[in-house]
C-alpha positions as CSV (number, residue, x, y, z in Angstrom):
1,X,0.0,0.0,0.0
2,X,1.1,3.3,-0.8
3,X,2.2,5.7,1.8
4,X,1.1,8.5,0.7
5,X,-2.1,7.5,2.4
6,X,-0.9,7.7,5.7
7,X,0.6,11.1,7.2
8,X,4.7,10.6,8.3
9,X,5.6,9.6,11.4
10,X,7.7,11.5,13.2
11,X,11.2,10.4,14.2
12,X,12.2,10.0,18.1
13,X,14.8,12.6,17.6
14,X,12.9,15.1,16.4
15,X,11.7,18.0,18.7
16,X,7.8,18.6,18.3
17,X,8.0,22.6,18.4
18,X,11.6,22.8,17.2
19,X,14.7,22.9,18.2
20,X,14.1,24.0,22.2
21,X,11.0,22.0,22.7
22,X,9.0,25.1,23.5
23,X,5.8,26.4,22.1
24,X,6.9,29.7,19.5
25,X,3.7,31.6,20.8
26,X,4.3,30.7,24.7
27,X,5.4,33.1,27.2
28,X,8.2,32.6,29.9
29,X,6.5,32.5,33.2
30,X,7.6,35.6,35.8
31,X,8.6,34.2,39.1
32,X,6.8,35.6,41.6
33,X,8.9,38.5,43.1
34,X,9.0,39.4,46.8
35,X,7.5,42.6,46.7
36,X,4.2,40.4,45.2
37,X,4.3,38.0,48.2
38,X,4.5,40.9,50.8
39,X,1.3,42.8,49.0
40,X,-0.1,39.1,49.3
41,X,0.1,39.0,53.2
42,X,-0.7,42.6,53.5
43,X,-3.9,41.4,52.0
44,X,-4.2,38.6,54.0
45,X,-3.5,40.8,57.2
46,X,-6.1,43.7,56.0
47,X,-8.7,40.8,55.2
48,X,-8.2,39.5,59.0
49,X,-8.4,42.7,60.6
50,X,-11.5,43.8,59.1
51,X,-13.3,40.1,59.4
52,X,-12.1,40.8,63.5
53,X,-13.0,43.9,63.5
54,X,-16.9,43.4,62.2
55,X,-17.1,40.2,64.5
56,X,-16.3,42.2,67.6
57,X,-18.6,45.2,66.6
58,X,-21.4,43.0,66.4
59,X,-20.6,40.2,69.3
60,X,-18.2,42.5,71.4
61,X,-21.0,43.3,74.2
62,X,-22.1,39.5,74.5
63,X,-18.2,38.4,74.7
64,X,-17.2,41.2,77.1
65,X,-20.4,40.6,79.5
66,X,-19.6,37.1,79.8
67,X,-16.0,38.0,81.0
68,X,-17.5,40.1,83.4
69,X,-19.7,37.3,85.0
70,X,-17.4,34.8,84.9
71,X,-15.5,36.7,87.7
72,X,-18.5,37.1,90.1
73,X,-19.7,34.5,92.4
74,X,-22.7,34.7,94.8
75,X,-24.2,31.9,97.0
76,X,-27.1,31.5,99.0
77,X,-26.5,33.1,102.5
78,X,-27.7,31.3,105.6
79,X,-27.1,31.5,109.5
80,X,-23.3,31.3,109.7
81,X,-20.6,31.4,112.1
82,X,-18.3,34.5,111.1
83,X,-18.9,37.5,108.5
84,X,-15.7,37.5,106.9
85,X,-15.4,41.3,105.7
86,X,-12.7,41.7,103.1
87,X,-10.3,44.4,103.4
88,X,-10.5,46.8,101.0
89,X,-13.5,49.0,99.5
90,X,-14.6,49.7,102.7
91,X,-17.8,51.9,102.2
92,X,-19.2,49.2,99.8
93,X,-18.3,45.9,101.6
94,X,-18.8,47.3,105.4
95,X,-22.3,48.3,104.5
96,X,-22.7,44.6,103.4
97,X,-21.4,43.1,106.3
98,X,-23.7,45.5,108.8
99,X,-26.9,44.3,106.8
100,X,-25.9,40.8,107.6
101,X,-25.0,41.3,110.7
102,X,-28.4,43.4,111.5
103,X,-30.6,40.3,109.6
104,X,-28.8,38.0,112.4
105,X,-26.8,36.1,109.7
106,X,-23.8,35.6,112.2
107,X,-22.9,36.8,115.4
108,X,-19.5,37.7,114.7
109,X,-17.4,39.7,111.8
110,X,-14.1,39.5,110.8
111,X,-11.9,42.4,109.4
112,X,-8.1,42.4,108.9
113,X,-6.3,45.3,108.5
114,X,-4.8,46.6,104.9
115,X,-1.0,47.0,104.6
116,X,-0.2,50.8,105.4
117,X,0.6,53.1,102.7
118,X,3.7,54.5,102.0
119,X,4.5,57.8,103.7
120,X,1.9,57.2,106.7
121,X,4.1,56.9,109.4
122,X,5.7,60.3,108.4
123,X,2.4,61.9,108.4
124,X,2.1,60.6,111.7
125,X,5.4,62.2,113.1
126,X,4.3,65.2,111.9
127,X,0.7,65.1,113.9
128,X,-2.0,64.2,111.2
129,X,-4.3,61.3,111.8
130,X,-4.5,59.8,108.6
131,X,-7.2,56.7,109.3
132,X,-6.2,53.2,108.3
133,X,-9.1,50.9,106.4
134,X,-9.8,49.0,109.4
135,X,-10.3,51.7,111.5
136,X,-12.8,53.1,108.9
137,X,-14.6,49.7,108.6
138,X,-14.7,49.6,112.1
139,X,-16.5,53.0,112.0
140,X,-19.1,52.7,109.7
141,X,-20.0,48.9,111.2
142,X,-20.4,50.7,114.9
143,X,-22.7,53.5,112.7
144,X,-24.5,50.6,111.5
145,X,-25.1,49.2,115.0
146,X,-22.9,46.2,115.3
147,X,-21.0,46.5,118.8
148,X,-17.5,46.2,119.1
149,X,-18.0,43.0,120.6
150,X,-18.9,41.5,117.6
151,X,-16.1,42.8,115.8
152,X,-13.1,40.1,115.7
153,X,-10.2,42.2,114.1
154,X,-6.8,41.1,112.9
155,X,-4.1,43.9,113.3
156,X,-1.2,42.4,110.9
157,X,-1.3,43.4,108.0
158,X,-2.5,41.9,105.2
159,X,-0.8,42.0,101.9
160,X,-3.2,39.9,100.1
161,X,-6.6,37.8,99.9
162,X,-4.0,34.7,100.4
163,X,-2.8,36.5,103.3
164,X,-6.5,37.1,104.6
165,X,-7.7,33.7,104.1
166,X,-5.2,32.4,106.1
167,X,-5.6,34.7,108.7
168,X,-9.1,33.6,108.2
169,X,-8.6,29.6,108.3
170,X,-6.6,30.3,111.6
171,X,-9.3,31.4,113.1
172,X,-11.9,28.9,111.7
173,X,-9.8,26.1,113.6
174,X,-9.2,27.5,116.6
175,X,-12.6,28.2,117.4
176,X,-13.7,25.7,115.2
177,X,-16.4,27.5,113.3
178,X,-17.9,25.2,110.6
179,X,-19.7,28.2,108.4
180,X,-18.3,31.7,106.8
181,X,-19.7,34.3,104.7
182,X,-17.2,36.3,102.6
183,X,-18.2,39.5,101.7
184,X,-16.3,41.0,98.9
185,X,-16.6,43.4,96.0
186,X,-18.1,41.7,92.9
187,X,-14.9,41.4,90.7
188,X,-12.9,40.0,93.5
189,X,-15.7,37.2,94.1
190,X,-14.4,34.2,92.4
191,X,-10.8,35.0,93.4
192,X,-11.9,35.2,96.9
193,X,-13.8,31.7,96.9
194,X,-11.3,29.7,95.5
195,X,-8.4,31.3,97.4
196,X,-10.4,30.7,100.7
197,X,-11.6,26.9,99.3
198,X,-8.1,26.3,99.2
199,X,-7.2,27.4,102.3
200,X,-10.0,25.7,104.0
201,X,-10.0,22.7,102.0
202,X,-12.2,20.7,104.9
203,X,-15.7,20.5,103.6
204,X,-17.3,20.3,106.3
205,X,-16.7,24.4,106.7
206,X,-19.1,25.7,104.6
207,X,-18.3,28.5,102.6
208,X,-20.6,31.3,101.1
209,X,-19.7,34.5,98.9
210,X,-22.1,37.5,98.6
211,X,-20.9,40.1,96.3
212,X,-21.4,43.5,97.7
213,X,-24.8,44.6,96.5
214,X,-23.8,48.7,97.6
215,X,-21.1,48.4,94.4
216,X,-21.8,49.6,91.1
217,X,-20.3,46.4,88.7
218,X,-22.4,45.1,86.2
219,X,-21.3,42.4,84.2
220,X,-23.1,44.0,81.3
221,X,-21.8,47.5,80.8
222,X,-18.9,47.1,82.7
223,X,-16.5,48.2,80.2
224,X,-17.7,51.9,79.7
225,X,-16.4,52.6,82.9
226,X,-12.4,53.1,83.4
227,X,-12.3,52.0,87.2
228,X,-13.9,48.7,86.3
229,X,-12.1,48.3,83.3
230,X,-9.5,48.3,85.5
231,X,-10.5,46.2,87.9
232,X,-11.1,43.5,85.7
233,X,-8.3,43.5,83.7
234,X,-6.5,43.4,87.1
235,X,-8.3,40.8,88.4
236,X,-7.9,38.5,85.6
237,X,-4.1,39.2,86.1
238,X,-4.1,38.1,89.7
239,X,-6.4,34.9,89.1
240,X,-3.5,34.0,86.2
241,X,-0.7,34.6,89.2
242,X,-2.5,32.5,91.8
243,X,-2.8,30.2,89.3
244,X,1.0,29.6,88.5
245,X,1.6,29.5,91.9
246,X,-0.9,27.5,92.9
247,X,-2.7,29.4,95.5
248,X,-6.3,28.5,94.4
């Protein structure tokens, strides 16, 4: 049969688009330069920042208000053997502790005394009475007619709720008292139960928490004020601390 039917074959050595193998009409392909790959990541960055940004505008208030409650706890009070009256905020948590006292929830309270700022004892060389926190605590709690009896206070100073609760636990064994109410402010709450949990491990001492009601924290708006933004980024700080070293 005739070839000229059939078209020719190519040989093995020859190239199909000439000598270099390439396609005439192809272009060489750019590699891609640096400055492309940063303008790829800034994109990237930008698309991430504004995807965070819209989530938070629209879910920042739920988010925030949960971090808020997370740090207050509040039991059920009942008849107990010692008001436990943190130191510190003393208008807020002493009017707590007088409202307890006056609704016969315990017959005693227990207030320990703040470390002294700096400078006092120069003030007092120089003759000004500067009042320390548990001497204003004790004040407005005698206002609020609780007799001194009924006041069980702790003179060393305390440098921290670790330091209070065991002041605290001391006392719960040597008088063996088997129920406490803390009374703290509301951002200090959870801090304050597990810090006293741990230092009372016994369960057989029943512990309560009661958030001062006479302070202004809410959990939903706290945010839009500077003190409690403060507060709770502090207190979120100290909960991390007690953590790593295992105080709670």
């Amino acid at each position: 049969m005739s070839s000229g039917f059939w078209p020719k074959q190519k040989s093995g050595t020859e190239e199909p688009y000439g000598e270099t193998g390439e396609r005439p009409d192809a272009a060489p392909v750019e590699p891609e330069t640096a400055s492309s790959n940063r303008l790829n990541r800034f994109k990237w960055m930008l698309f991430i920042a504004v995807f965070v940004y819209v989530a938070l505008s629209y879910f920042h208030a739920p988010i925030l208000t949960q971090v808020g409650k997370y740090l207050v706890v509040q039991h059920p009070v009942e008849r107990s053997d010692l008001i436990v009256c943190l130191a510190g905020a003393d208008v807020e948590r002493a009017l707590a502790g007088g409202d307890l006292f006056a609704r016969g929830l315990a017959p005693k309270i227990f207030i320990s005394r703040e470390s002294l700022p700096d400078g006092l004892e120069t003030l007092r060389q120089r003759g000004i009475d500067y009042p320390e926190s548990i001497d204003r605590v004790m004040m407005i709690l005698k206002g609020l007619g609780v007799p001194e009896s009924a006041l069980i206070r702790n003179d060393r100073p305390m440098e921290s709720t670790f330091h209070e609760a065991d002041a605290a636990a001391a006392l719960v064994r040597e008088k063996k008292y088997r129920s406490l109410i803390l009374i703290t402010s509301p951002t200090h709450s959870r801090r304050t139960w597990l810090t006293f949990r741990k230092a009372l491990p016994d369960k057989e001492v029943r512990i309560a928490v009661l958030p001062t009601p006479y302070s202004q924290f809410r959990a939903e708006d706290w945010w839009k004020t500077r003190r409690y933004l403060r507060e709770v980024i502090l207190e979120y700080q100290k909960l991390i601390y007690y953590s790593v070293k295992g105080l709670l």
